[in-house]
C-alpha positions as a LaTeX table, in Angstrom:
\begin{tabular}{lrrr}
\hline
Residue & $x$ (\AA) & $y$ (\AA) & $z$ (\AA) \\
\hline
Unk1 & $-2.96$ & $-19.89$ & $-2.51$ \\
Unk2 & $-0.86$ & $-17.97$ & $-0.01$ \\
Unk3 & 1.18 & $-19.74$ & 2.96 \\
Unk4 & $-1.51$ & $-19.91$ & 5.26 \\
Unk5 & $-0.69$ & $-20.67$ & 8.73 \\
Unk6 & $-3.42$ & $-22.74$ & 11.18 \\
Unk7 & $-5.40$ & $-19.69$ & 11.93 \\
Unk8 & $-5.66$ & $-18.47$ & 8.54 \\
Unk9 & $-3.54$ & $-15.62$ & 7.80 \\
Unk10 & $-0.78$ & $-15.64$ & 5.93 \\
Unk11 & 2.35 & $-16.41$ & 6.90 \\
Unk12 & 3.57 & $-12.82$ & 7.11 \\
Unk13 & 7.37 & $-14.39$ & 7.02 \\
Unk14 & 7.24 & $-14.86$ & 3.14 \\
Unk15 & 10.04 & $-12.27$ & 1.82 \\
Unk16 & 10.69 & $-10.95$ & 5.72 \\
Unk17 & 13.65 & $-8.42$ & 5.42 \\
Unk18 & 15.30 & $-6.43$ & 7.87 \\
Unk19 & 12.52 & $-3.17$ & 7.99 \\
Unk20 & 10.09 & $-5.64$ & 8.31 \\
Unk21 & 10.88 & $-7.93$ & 11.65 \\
Unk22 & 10.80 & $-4.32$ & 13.40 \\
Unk23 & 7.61 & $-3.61$ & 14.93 \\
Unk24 & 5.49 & $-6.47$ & 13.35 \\
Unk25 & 4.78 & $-8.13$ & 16.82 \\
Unk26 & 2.99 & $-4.59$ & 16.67 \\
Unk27 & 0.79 & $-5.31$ & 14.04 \\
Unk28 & $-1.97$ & $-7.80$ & 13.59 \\
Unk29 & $-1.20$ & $-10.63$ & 10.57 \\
Unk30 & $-2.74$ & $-10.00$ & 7.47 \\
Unk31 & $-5.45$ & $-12.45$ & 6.70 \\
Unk32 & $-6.38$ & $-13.71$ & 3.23 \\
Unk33 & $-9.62$ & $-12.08$ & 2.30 \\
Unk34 & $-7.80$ & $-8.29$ & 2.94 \\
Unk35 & $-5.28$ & $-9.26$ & 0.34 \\
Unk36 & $-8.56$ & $-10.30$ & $-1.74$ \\
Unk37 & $-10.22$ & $-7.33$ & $-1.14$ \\
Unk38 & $-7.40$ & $-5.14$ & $-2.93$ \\
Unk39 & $-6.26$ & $-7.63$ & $-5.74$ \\
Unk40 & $-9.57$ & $-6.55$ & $-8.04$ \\
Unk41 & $-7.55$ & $-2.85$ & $-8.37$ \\
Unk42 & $-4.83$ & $-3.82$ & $-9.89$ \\
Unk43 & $-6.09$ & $-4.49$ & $-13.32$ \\
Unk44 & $-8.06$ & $-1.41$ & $-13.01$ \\
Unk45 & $-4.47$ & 0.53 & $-11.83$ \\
Unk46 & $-2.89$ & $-1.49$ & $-14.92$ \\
Unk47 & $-5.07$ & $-0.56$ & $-17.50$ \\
Unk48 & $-3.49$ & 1.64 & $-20.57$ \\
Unk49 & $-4.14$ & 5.79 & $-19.67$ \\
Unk50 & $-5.18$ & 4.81 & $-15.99$ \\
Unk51 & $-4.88$ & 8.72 & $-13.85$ \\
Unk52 & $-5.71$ & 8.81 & $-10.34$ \\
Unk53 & $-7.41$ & 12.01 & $-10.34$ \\
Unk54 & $-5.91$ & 15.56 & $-11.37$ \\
Unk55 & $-4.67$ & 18.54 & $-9.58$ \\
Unk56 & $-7.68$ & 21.45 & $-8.95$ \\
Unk57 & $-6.15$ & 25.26 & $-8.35$ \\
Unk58 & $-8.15$ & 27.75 & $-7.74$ \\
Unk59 & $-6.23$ & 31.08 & $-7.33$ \\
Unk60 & $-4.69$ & 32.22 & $-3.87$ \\
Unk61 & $-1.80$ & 30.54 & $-1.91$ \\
Unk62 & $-2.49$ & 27.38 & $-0.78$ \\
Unk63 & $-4.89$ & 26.47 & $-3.01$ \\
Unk64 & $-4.62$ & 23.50 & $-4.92$ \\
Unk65 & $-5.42$ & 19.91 & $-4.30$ \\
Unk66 & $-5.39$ & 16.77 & $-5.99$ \\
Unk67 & $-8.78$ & 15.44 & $-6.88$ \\
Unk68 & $-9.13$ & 11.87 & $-6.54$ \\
Unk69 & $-11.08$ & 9.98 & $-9.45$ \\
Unk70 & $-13.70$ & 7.37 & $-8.31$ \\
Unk71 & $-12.00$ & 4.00 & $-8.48$ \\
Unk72 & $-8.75$ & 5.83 & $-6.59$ \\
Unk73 & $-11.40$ & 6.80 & $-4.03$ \\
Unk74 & $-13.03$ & 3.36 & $-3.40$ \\
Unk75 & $-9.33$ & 2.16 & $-3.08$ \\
Unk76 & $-8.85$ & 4.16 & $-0.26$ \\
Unk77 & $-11.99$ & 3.33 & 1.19 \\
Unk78 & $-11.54$ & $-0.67$ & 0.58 \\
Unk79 & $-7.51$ & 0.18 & 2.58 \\
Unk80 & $-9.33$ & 1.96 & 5.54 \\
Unk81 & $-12.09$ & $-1.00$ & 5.43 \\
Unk82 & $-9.63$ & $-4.16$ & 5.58 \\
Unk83 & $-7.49$ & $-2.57$ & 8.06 \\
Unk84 & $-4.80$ & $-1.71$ & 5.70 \\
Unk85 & $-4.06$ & 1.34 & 7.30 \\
Unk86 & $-3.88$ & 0.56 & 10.58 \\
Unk87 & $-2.78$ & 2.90 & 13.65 \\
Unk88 & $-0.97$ & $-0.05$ & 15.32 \\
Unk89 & 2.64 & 1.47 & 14.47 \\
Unk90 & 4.26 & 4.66 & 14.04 \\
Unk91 & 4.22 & 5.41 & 10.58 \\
Unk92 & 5.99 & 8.81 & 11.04 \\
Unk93 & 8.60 & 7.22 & 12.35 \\
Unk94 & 8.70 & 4.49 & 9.43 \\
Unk95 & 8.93 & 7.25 & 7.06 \\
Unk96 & 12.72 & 6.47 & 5.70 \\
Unk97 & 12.36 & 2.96 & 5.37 \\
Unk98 & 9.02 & 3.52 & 2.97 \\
Unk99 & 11.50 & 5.68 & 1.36 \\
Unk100 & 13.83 & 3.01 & 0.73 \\
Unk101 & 10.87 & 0.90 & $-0.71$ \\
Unk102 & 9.89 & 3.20 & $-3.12$ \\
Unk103 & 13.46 & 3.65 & $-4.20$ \\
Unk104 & 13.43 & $-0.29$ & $-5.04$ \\
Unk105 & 11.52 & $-2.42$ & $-6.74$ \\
Unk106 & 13.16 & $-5.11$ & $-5.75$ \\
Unk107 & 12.58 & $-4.62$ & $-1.83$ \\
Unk108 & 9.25 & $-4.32$ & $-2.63$ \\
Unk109 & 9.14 & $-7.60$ & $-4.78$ \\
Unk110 & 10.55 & $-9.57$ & $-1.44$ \\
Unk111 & 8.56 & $-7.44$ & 1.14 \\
Unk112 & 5.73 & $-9.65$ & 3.09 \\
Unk113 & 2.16 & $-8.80$ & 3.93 \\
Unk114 & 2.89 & $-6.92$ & 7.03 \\
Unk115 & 5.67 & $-4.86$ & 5.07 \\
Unk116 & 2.90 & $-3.96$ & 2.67 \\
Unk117 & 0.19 & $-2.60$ & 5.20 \\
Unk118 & 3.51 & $-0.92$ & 6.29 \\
Unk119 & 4.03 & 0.99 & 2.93 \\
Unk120 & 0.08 & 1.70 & 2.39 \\
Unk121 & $-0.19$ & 2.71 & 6.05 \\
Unk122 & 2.74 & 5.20 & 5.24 \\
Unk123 & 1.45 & 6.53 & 1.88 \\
Unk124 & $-2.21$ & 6.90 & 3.13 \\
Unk125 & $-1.31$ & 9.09 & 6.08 \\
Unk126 & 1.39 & 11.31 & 4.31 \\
Unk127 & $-1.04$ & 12.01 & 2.07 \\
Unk128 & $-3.14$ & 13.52 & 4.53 \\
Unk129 & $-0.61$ & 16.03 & 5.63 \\
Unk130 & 1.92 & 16.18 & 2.19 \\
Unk131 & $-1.28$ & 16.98 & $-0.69$ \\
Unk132 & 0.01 & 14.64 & $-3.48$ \\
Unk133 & 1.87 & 12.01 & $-2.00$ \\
Unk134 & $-0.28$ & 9.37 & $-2.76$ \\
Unk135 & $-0.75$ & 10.51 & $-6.13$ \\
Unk136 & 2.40 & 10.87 & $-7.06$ \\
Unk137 & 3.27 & 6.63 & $-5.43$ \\
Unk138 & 0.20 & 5.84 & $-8.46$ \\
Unk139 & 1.81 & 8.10 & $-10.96$ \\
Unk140 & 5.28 & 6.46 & $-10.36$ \\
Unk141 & 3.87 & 3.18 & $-10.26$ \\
Unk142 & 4.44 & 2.25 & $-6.56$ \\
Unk143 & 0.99 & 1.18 & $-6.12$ \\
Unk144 & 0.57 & $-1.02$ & $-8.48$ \\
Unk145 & 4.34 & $-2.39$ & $-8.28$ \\
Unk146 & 2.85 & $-3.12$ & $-4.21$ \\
Unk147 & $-0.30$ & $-4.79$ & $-5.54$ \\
Unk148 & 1.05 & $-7.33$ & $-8.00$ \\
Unk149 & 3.52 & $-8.48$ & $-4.85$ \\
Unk150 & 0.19 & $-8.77$ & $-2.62$ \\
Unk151 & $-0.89$ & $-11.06$ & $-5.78$ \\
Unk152 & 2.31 & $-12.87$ & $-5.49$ \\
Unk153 & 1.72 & $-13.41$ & $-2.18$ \\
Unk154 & $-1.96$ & $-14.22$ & $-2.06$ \\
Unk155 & $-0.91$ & $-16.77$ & $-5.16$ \\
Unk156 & 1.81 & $-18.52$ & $-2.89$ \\
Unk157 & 4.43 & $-17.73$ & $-5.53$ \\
Unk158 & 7.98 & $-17.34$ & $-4.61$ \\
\hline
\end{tabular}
């Protein structure tokens, strides 16, 4: 189990680092059972030949867009229903520290909860306005790299 404070979140200071203490008195502590709801994806992310989707073109400018496959779908439907992405800070703004997180493993690996919901936040809602960015964090392994630190978290491991 996770640090769990008296209310029952967890204790969102587990790994804090620098991008993280700004804005989290912004956003809401991550409770337990959203971690649980996003741990069951990452054996299915894990799994040998795993694709998010693929890339449809039809011809014409501007006409291509990634095609999510089902289990990257419910993903994004499980993030927007556990508050995951959450409009409570200003993602655009946040943009070059998620930068620096996908640049690192190791940030990631010491990021907390809040950090996390930080990063999917980020990737969600570029995605919506850069086709292919969230793709391209599964392709490269960000997602699941994200996920197994949410495990290490949930699983109180330091």
């Amino acid at each position: 189990m996770a640090d769990l404070d008296r209310a029952g979140d967890v204790d969102v200071r587990v790994g804090t680092s620098l991008e993280s203490d700004e804005q989290v008195a912004e956003v809401k502590p991550i409770k337990p059972e959203q971690i649980d709801a996003l741990i069951p994806f990452l054996d299915k992310f894990e799994e040998a030949g795993f694709s998010a989707g693929d890339w449809k073109v039809e011809e014409g400018p501007f006409l291509s867009w990634f095609n999510f496959d089902e289990i990257a779908m419910e993903f994004i439907q499980v993030l927007y229903d556990n508050d995951w992405v959450t409009p409570q800070f200003d993602w655009g703004e946040w943009q070059e520290s998620a930068r620096r997180y996908i640049e690192s493993r190791e940030m990631v690996e010491s990021a907390d909860a809040v950090t996390i919901q930080k990063l999917l936040t980020t990737h969600v809602r570029a995605d919506r306005f850069c086709e292919g960015h969230l793709a391209s964090m599964f392709e490269n392994g960000h997602i699941v790299v994200v996920l197994r630190r949410l495990k290490v978290i949930r699983d109180g491991v330091e």
